[in-house]
C-alpha positions as CSV (number, residue, x, y, z in Angstrom):
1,X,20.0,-14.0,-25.5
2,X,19.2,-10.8,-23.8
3,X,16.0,-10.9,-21.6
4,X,12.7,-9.1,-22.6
5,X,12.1,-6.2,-20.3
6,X,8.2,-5.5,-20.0
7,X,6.6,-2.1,-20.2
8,X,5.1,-3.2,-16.3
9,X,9.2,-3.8,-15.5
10,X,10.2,-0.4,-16.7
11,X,7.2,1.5,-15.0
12,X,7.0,-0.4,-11.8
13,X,10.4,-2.9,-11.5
14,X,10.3,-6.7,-11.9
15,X,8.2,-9.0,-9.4
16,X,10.7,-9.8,-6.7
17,X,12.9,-12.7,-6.9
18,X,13.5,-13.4,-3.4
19,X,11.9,-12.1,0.0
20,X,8.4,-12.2,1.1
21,X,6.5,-11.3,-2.1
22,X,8.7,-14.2,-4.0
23,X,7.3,-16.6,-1.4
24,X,3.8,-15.4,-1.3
25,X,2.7,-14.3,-4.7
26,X,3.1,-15.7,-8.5
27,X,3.3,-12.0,-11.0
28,X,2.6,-12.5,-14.5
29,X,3.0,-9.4,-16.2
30,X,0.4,-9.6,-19.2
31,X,0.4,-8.3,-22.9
32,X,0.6,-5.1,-23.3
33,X,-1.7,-3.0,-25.7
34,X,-2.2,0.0,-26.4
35,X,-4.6,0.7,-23.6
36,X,-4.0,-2.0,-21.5
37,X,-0.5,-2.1,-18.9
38,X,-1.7,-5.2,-16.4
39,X,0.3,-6.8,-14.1
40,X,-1.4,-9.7,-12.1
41,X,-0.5,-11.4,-9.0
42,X,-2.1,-14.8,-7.5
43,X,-1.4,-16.8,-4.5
44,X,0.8,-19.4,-4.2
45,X,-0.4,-22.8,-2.6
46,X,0.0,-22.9,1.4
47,X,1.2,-19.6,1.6
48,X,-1.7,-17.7,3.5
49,X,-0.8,-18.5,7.3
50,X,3.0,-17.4,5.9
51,X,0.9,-14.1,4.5
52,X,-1.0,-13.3,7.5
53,X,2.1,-13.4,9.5
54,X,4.1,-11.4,7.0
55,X,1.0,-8.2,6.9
56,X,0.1,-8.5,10.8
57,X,3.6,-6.9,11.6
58,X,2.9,-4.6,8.2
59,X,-0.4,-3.6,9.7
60,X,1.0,-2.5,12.7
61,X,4.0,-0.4,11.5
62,X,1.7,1.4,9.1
63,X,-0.8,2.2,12.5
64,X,1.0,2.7,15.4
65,X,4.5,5.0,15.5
66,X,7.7,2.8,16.9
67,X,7.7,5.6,20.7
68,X,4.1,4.5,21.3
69,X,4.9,0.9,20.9
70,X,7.4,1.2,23.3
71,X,5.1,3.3,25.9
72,X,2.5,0.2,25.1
73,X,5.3,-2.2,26.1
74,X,5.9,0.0,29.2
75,X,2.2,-0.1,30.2
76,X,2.1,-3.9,29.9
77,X,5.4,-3.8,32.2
78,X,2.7,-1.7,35.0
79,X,-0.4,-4.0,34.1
80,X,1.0,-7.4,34.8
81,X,-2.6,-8.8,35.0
82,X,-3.1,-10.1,30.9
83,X,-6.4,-9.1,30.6
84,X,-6.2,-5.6,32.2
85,X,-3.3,-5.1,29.5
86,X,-5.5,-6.6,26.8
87,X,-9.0,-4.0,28.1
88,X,-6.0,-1.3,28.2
89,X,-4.9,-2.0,24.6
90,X,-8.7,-2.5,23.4
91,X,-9.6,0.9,24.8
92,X,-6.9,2.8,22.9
93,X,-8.4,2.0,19.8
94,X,-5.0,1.5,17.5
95,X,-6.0,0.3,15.1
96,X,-9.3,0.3,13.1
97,X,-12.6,-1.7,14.2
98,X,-14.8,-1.1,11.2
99,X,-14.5,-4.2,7.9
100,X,-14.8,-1.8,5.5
101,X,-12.1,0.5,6.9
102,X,-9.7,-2.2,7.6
103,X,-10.3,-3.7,3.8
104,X,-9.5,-0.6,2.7
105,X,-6.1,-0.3,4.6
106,X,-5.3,-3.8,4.4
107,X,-5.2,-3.4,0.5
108,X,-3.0,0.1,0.9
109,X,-0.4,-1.6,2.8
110,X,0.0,-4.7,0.7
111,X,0.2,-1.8,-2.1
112,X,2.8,0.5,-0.5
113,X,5.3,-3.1,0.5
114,X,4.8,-4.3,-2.9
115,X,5.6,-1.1,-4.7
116,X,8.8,0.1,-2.2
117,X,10.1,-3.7,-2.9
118,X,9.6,-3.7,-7.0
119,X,10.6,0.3,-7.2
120,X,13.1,0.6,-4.6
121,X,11.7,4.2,-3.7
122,X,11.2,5.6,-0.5
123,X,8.1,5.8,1.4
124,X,8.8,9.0,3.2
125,X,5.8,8.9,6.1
126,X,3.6,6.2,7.1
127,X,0.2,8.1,6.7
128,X,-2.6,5.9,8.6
129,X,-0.5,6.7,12.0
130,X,-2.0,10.5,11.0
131,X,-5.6,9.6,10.2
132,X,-7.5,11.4,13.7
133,X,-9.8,8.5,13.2
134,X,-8.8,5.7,12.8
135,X,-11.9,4.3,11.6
136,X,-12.6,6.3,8.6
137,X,-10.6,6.1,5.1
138,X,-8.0,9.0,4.6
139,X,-8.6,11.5,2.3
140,X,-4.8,12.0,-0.1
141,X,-2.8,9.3,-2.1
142,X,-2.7,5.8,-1.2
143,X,0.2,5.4,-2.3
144,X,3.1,7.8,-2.7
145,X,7.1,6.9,-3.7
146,X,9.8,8.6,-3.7
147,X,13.3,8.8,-4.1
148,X,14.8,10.6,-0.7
149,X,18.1,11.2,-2.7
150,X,16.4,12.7,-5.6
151,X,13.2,13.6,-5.3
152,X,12.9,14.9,-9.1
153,X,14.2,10.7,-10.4
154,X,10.2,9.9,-10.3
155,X,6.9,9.9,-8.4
156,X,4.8,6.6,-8.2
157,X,1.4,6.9,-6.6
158,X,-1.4,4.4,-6.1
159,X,-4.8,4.1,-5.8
160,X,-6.0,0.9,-4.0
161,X,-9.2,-1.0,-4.0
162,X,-10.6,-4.0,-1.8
163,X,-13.5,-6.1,-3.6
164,X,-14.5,-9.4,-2.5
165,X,-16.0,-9.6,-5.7
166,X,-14.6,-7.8,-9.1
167,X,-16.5,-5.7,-10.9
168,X,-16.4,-3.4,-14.7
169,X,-17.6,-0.5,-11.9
170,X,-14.5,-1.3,-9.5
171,X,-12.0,-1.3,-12.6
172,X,-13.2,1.8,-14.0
173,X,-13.3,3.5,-10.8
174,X,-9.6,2.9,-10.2
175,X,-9.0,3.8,-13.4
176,X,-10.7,6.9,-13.8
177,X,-8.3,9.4,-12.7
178,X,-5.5,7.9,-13.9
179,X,-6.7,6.6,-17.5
180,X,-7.1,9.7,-19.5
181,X,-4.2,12.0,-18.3
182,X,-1.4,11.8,-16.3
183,X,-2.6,13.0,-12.5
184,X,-0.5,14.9,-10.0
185,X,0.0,13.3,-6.6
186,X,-2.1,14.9,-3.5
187,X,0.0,14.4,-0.9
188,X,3.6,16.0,-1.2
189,X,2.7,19.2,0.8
190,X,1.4,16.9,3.7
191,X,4.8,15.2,3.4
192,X,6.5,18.3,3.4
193,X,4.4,19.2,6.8
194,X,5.6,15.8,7.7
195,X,9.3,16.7,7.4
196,X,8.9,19.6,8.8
197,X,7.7,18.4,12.0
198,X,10.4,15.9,12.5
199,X,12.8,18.5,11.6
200,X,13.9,18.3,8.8
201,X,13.8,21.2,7.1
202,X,15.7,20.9,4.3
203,X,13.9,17.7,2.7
204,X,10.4,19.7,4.0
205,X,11.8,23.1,1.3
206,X,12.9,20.6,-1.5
207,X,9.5,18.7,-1.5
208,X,7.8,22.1,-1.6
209,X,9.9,22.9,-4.4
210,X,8.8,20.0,-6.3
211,X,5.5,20.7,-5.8
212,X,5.9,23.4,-8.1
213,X,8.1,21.0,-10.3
214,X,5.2,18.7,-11.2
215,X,3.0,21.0,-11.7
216,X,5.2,22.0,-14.6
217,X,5.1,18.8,-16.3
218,X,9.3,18.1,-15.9
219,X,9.1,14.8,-13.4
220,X,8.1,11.5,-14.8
221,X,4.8,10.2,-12.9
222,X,3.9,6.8,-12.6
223,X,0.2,5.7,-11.8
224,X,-0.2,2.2,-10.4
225,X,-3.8,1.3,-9.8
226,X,-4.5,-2.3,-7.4
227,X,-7.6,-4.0,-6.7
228,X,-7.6,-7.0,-4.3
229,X,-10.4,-9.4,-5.1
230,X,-11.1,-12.7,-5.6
231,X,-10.0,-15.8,-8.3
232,X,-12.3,-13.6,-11.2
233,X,-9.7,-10.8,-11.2
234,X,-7.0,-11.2,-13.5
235,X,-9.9,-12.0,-16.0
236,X,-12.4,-8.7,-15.1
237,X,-9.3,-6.4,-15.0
238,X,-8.0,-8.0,-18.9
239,X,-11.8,-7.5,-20.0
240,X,-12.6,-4.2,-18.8
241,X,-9.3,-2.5,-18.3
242,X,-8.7,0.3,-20.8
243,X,-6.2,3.5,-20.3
244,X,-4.9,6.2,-22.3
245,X,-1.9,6.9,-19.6
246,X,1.0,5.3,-20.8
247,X,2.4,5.4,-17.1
248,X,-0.6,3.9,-15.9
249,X,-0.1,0.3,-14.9
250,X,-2.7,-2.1,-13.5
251,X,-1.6,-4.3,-10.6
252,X,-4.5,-7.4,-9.5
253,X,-4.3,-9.9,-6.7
254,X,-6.9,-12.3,-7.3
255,X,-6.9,-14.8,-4.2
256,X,-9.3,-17.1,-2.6
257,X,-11.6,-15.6,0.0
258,X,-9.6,-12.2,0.3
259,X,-12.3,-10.9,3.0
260,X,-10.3,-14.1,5.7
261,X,-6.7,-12.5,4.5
262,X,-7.4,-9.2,5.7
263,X,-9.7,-10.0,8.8
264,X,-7.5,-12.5,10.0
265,X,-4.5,-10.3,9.4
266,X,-6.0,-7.7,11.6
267,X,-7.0,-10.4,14.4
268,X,-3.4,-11.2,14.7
269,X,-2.5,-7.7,14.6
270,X,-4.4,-6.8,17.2
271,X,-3.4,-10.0,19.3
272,X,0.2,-9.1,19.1
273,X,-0.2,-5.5,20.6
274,X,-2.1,-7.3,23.4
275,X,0.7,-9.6,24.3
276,X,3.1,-6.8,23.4
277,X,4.5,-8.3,20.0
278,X,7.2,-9.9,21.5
279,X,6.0,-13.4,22.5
C-alpha cells in the first residue's frame, strides 16, 4: 500500500529518520484543515543532556566564524594560564549575555538545523556572526533556505519564537505575516552582499536576480512559523492556529522547562570556547 504523504511532508519534508533530530524529538504531523498546517514536535525521554550537547556546538557555529575560532585557539596556545584564557574569551563578548536575546537565537538555530535537515536546502550565510551586537535580536528573516543549485526550485523562510509559556498572542503573532498572504523573504539582498564579499560574484548577480523573481510571483514560497514553549503547545497552537496561506506550516516544540534547554545550552557553549572546544 503506498504511504500517505502529508501536506506538512510536501511543504517542509518528512521528520527525519535517523540523525540527531530522530534521536531527540518525536514529529507528529497533525490534521490538516483548511486553515490549519501543524506540525508538532515533543521531546523524547532522556534526551536533553544528548540535546544540549547537540545545540552547544550549533550555537557556536551560528556565532563565531571557523578563522576566529582558530585565532581563539591561537590565543589559548599564548595564554597558557586557564583563567587568563577564560577573562580573554569573557571579554570578547562572542556570544550573547542577555536571556532574552539568547532565547531568541536559541529557538532560530534549532529552526534553521531542523528545516536544512527536513528540506535539504542550503543555508547560504550564518547571519548572527553579522549582528554588530551581539546582544540585540537581528532585524531580516530568521530563517532563510535555499537551493545553491537552483535558486528559483523554492524559498523556505521562518519566523521563530521562544515562550516559556504559550499563548493565543504568541500564535497569532507568528502567524500574522504569514497567515493571510504569501510574504516575500527580507533577506536575499543581504545574502547577495554576503556573496559578494566572499567573492563570489556570480551567486551574489543570480540572487539579485531573483529578487526581482519573487517579486513577480514565479517562485514557490514556503512560510514555516516555530514557537518553542512548554508541554501546553501542541494544544494552544491546534486551538488558536488559523491561516489562509496554504504554504504556511506551523512547526511547535513543546518541552519541559524550555528556559534550562537554552540557558544550559549557552553555558556549555560558552565553556567550550573557554577550554577551546577541543577537550
Amino acid at each position: 500500500m503506498e504511504k500517505t504523504i502529508s501536506e506538512q511532508c510536501k511543504l517542509i519534508g518528512e521528520h527525519p529518520n535517523s540523525s540527531f533530530f530522530y534521536e531527540w524529538l518525536e514529529s507528529v504531523d497533525e490534521p490538516v484543515t483548511e486553515n490549519k498546517k501543524h506540525r508538532h514536535l515533543s521531546e523524547k525521554k532522556a534526551s536533553r543532556e544528548f540535546a544540549i550537547e547537540q545545540i552547544s556546538d550549533w550555537i557556536v557555529k551560528h556565532h563565531i566564524d571557523e578563522k576566529r575560532i582558530k585565532r581563539l585557539k591561537k590565543k589559548r596556545e599564548e595564554i597558557l594560564d586557564k583563567y587568563g584564557f577564560e577573562e580573554y574569551v569573557k571579554k570578547q563578548t562572542l556570544l550573547p549575555t542577555v536571556d532574552k536575546t539568547k532565547k531568541g537565537n536559541g529557538t532560530e538555530i534549532i529552526l534553521a538545523e531542523y528545516l536544512q535537515e527536513t528540506t535539504k536546502l542550503n543555508l547560504l550565510v550564518y547571519r548572527l556572526r553579522y549582528n554588530t551586537n551581539v546582544n540585540q535580536a537581528m532585524k531580516g528573516d530568521d530563517v532563510l533556505l535555499l537551493n545553491r543549485e537552483n535558486l528559483y526550485e523554492k524559498v523556505i523562510i521562518g519566523e521563530s519564537k521562544f515562550r516559556t509559556t504559550p499563548s493565543k498572542a504568541v500564535i497569532e503573532e507568528v502567524t500574522k505575516e504569514f497567515a493571510k498572504e504569501m510574504r516575500l523573504p527580507l533577506s536575499v539582498t543581504f545574502l547577495a552582499q554576503k556573496m559578494s564579499d566572499f567573492g563570489d560574484e556570480d551567486l551574489a548577480e543570480s540572487l539579485e536576480d531573483l529578487n526581482v523573481t519573487l517579486h513577480d510571483g514565479k517562485v514557490p514560497i514556503i512560510s514555516v512559523g516555530f514557537l518553542l514553549s512548554n508541554h501546553n503547545t501542541t494544544a494552544n497552537v491546534n486551538r488558536h492556529l488559523v491561516s489562509n496561506n496554504p504554504n504556511f506550516v506551523f512547526v511547535s516544540l513543546g518541552i519541559e522547562k524550555p528556559e534550562e534547554l537554552i540557558a544550559m545550552s549557552f553555558d556549555l557553549a560558552e565553556e567550550k570556547l573557554k577550554r577551546g572546544n577541543d577537550e
